[in-house]
C-alpha positions as CSV (number, residue, x, y, z in Angstrom):
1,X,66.0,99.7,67.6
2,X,63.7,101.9,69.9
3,X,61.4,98.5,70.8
4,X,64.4,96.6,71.6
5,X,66.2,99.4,73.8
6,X,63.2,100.0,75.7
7,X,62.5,96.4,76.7
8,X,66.1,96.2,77.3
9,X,65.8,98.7,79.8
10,X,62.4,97.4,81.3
11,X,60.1,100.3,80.1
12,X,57.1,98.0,79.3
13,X,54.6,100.1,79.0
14,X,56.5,102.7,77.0
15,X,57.4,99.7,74.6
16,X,53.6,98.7,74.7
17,X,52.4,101.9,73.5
18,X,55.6,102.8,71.0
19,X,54.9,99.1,69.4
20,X,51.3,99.5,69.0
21,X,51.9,103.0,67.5
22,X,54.2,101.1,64.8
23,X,51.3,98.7,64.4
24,X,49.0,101.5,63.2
25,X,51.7,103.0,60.3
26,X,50.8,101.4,56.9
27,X,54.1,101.0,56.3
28,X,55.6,99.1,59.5
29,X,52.8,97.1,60.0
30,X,53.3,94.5,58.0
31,X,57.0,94.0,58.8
32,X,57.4,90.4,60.2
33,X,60.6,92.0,62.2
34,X,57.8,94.8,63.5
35,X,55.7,91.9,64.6
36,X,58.2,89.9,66.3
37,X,58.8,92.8,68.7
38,X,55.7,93.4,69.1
39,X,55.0,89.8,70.1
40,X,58.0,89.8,72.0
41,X,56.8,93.1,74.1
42,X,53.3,92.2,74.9
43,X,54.5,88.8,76.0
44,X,56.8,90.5,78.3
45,X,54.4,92.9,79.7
46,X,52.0,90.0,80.6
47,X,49.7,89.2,78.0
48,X,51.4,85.9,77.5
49,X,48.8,84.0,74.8
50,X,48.6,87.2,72.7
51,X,52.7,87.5,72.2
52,X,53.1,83.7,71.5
53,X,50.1,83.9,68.8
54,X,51.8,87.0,67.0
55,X,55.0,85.7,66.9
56,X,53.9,82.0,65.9
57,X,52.0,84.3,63.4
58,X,55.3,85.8,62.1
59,X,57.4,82.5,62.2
60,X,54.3,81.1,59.5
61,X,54.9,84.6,57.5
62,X,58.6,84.2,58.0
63,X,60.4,80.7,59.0
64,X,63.3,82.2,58.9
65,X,62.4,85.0,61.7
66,X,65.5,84.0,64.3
67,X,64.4,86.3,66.8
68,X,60.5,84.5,67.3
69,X,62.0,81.2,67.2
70,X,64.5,82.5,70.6
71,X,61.4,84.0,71.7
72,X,59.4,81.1,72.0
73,X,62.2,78.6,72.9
74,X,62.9,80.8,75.6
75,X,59.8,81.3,77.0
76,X,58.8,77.2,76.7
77,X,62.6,77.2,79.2
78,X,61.1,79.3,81.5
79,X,57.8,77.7,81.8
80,X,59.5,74.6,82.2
81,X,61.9,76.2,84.7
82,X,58.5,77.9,86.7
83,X,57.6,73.7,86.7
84,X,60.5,73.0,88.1
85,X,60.9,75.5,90.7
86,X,56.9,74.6,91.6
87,X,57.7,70.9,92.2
88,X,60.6,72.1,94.5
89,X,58.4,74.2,96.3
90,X,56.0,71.2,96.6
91,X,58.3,69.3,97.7
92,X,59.4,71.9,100.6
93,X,63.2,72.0,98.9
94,X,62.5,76.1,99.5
95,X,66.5,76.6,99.0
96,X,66.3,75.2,95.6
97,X,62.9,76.1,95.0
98,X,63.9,80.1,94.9
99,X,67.1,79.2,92.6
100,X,65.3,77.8,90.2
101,X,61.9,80.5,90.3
102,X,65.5,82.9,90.2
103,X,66.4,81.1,86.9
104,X,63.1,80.9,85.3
């Protein structure tokens, strides 16, 4: 719950070092639900190939695990979105351009 209410309220680097602490207890650190937020924050906080590896790990550990699968299909719509918004721009449609970068 701590993970999720700290990304929530935008403390990334307090989510970066509370997840990685989690990672270290014998106990939590093979929990695919302790992955996926972990994946989820450090995808978040920038390090985009490293979250998407972790939770593609956990989704091959757990299929099931609802909250990777959002992850990912969220973060393929935004890239997507980010392509969108850049062939806008390209195409000097600024107006619609910053909607869409707004979106993504």
């Amino acid at each position: 719950m701590k993970c999720e209410y700290l990304l929530r309220a935008l403390k990334l680097k307090e989510a970066k070092d509370f997840s990685a602490e989690l990672m270290k207890n014998p106990d939590m650190m093979n929990s695919p639900l302790i992955k996926c937020w972990r994946g989820r924050i450090i995808l978040y906080a920038g390090q985009e190939n490293g979250g998407k590896q972790m939770l593609q790990d956990v989704l091959r550990e757990d299929p099931d695990m609802t909250d990777a699968m959002r992850t990912i299909k969220a973060k393929r719509a935004a890239e997507a979105k980010k392509e969108e918004a850049s062939n806008l721009f390209k195409a000097s449609k600024f107006e619609e351009a910053i909607v869409a970068f707004t979106e993504a």
